[in-house]
C-alpha positions in Angstrom: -126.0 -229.4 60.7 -124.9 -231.4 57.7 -121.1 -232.8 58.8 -119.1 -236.1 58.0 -117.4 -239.0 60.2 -114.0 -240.2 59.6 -113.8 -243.6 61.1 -110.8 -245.3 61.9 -109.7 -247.2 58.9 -110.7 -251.0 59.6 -108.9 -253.9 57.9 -110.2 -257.6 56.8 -113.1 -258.7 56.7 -115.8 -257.9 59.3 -117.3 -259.7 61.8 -120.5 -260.6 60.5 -122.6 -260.3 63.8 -121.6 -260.2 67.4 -123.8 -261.8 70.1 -124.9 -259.8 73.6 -122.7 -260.4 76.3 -125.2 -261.4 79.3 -122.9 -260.7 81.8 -122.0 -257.0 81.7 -124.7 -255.9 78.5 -127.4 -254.4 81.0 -125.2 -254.1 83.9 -122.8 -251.0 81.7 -125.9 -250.0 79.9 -127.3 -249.3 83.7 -123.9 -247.4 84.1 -124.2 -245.5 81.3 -127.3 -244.0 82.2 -126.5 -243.3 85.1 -123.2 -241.2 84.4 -125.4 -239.7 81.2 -128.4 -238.5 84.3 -125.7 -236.4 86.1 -125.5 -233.3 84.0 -128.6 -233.7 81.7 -131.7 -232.1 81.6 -133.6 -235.2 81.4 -131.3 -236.6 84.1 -134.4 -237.9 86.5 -135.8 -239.9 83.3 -132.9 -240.7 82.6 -131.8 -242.2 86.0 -134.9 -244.0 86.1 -133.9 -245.9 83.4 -130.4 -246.3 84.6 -132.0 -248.8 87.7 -134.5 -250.0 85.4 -131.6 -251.4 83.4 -129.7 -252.2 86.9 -133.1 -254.4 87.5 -132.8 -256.4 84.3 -129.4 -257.2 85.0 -130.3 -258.9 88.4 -133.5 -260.3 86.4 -131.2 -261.5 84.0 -128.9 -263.3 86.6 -132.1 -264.9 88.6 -133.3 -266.4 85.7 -129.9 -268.3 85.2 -130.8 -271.5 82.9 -134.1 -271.4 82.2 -133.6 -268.9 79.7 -132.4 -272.2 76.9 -131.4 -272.1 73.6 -133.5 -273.4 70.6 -133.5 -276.8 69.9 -131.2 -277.9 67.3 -133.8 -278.7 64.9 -135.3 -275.5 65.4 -132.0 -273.6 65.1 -131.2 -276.1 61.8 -134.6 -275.1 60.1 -134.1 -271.5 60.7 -130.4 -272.1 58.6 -132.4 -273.4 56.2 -134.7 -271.5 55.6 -132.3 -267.9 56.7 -134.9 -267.0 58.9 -133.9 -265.5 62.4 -134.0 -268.2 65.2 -135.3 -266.4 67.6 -138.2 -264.9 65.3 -140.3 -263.2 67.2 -143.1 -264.4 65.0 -142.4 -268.2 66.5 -140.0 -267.9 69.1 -142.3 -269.5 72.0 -141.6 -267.0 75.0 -140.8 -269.4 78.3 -143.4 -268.9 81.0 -140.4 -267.6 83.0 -140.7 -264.3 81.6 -143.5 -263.0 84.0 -141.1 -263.9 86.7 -138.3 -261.4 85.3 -141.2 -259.3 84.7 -142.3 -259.5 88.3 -138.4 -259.3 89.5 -138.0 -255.8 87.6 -141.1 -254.3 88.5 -140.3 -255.1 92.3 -136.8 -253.5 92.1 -138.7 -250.3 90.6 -140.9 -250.1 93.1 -138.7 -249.2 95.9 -138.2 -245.7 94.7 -140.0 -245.5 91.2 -141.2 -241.8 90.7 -144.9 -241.2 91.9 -145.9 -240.7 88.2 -144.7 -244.5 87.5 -146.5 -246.1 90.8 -149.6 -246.6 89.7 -148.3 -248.5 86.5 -145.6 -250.9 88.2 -148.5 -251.7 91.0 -151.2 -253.0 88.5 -148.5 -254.8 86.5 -148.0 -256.8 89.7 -151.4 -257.9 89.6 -152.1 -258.0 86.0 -153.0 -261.8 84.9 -150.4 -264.4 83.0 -153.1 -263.8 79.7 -152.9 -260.3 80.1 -149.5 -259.6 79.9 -149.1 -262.5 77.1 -151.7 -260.1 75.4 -149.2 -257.1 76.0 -146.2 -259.1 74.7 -147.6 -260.2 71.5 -148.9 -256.9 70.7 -145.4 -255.2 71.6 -143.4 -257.8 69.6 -145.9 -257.4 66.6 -145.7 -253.7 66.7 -148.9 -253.1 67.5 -149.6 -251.1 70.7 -152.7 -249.5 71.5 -152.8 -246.0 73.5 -154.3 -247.7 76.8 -151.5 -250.3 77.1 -149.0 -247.5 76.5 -147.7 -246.7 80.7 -147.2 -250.2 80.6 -145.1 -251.1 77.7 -141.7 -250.5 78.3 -142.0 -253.0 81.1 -143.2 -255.1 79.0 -140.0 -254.5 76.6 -137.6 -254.8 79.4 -138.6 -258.2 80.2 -138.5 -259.0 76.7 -135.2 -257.9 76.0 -133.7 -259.6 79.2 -135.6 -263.2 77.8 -134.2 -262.9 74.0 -130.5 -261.3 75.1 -130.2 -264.5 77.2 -131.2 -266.9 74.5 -129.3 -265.0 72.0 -125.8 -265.0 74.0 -126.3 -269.3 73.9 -126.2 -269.2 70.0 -123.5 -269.7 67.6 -122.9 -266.7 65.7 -120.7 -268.3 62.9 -124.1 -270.3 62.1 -126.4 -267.6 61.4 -127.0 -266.3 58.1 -126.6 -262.4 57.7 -130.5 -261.3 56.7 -131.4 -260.2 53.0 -132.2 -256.5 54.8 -130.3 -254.7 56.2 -133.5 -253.8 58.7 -133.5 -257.3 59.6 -132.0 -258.7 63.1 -130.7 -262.5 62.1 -131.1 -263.6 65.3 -134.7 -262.2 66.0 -135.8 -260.6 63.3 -136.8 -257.2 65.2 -135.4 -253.8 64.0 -132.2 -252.3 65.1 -132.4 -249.2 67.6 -129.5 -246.8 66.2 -125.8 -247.7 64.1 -122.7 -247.9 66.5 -119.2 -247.0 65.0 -117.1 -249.5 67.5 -113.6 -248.1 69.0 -111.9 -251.3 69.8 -110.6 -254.8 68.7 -111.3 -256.1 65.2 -114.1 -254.3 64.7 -112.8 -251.2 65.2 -113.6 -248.5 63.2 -116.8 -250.7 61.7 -120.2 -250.1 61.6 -122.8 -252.0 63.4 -126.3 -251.8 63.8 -127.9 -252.5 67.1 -130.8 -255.0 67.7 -133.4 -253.1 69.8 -135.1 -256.3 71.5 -131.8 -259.1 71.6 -129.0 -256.6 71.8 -127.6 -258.5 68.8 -125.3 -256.4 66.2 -124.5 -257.2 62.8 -122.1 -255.2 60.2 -123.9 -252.8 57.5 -121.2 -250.6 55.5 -120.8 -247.0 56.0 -123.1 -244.6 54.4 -125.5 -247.4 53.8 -129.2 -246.9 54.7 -130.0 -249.4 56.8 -133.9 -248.9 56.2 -133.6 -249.6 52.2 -130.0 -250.0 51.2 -129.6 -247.0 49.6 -125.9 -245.2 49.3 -126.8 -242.1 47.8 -128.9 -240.2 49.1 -127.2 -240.1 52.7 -126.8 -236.9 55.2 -125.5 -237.1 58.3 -126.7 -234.5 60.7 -125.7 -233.6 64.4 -126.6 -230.5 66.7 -124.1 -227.8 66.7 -121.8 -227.5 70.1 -122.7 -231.0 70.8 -120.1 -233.7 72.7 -120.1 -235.3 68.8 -121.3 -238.9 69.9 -124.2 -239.0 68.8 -125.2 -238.4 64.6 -128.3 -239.1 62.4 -128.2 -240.4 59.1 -131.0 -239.4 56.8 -131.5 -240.9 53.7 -133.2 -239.0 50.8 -134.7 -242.2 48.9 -136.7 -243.7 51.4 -136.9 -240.5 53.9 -136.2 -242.7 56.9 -133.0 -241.7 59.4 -131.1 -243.6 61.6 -129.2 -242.5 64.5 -125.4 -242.9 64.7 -123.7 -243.4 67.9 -119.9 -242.9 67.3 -118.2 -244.9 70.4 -114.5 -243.6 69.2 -115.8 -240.2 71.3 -116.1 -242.4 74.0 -115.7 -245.7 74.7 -118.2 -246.1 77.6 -121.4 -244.8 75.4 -124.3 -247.4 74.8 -126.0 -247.9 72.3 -129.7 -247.2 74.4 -128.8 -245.3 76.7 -127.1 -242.3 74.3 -129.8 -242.9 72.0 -132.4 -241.7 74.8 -130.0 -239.2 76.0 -129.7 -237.5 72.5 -133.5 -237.2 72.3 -132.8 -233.1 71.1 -131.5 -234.8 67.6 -134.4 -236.5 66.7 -136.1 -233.6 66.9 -134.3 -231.9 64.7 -133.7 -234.7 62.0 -138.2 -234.9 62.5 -138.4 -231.4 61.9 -136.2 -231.9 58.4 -139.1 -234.1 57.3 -137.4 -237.5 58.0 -138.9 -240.3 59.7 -137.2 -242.4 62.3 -137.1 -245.8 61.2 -136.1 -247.7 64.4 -138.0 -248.1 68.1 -136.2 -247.6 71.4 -138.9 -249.7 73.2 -137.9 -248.0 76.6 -139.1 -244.6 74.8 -143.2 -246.5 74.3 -145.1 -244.4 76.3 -142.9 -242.0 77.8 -145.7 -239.3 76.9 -147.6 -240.7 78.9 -145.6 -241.0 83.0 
């Protein structure tokens, strides 16, 4: 179904990009999922994922301080240069990452479903060089079908490493990317668009980094995969709660979902993207190609 949005009418100029909040970003995403998993057909999926967020919060809090910021020469060259500080092309993961990877998989354990066992147990025994290996090809976007099981782990660690070091940066420093595609703090993809309810960014548009949980401002009816403004349909599935949208675009046949927080001010940007799984289908089946990853959704084929 073809419908339109009427967002609440924002004032001034936007923010430019708003930095994760480590303290509460995976601990009310873990929430989220949880009150999504009560009355949803994927609600054991998706309560899996709800403690698997839970586990990156308490990963997230172990690792404290040894999750640092750049160093300021690093962070002044990027400025220079408008590249993303934390590329993911240079950004020199800290060793402490197989720790957090180690902490989450632990948590899981406890009472992981019996399809998921069998991952979680190797990746507790799989070598420093062999999860570097898994990282690198994750962050470059190029995952193979064997390492599949094992990549969202993989992700969740990542994401609790470059949220920390994201939230220690100063915003007001980083230039806004040429693309609108483009995280300026990391340089990964966004995940879906979130119309905001509150503050000074309410009733703006932001799109959602899918490794840093950075967000930065794109302009409504804007594809965020080439800029176009249009060619843009926004689709939703008929009787649904209305939070969660697609935009299509016609000129570069990419979509990007929508989640419209005004509906409810609780939603999250990964978690109603996962639970909302039904649209993609539908905007896939129009011919459009999803132009963003939800790296907890790598290899859920294959649980």
């Amino acid at each position: 179904m073809n419908t339109a949005i009427t967002p609440q009418k924002a004032t001034g100029e936007p923010t430019a990009i708003i930095l994760p909040t480590p303290d509460t970003i995976f601990l009310a995403r873990a929430e989220r999922f949880e009150a999504l998993a009560l009355h949803h057909g994927l609600g054991e999926w998706l309560g899996f994922l709800g403690r698997l967020t839970h586990a990156q919060h308490k990963a997230l809090e172990a690792a404290g301080e040894e999750l640092a910021a750049p160093a300021a020469e690093t962070l002044e060259r990027a400025r220079e240069h408008r590249m993303p500080p934390l590329s993911v092309a240079t950004f020199q993961r800290p060793v402490v990452w197989h720790d957090i990877l180690r902490n989450i998989v632990g948590d899981l354990l406890e009472d992981a479903p019996v399809g998921a066992r069998d991952t979680l147990d190797a990746l507790l025994v799989t070598s420093a060089e062999e999860l570097d290996k898994l990282a690198e090809k994750l962050l470059n976007g190029e995952p193979e079908g064997a390492d599949m099981a094992r990549l969202p782990y993989i992700a969740a660690a990542m994401q609790v490493v470059f949220t920390a070091v994201a939230s220690k940066l100063d915003a007001s420093a980083l230039p806004p990317m040429e693309a609108h595609s483009a995280c300026p703090v990391c340089g990964s993809h966004p995940v879906v668009s979130v119309i905001r309810s509150e503050g000074p960014t309410a009733g703006r548009r932001y799109v959602h980094c899918s490794l840093c949980n950075t967000e930065w401002h794109v302009p409504h009816a804007t594809c965020v995969t080439c800029g176009d403004r249009d060619k843009i349909t926004l689709h939703e599935i008929d009787g649904d709660d209305g939070i969660a949208h697609a935009e299509s675009c016609g000129a570069c046949e990419s979509y990007t979902k929508l989640i419209v927080q005004p509906k409810n001010v609780r939603v999250d940007p990964v978690a109603d993207d996962l639970a909302s799984v039904a649209l993609d289908m539908l905007v896939d089946d129009a011919g459009f190609v999803r132009s963003e990853p939800n790296y907890l959704l790598i290899g859920a084929a294959e649980e």
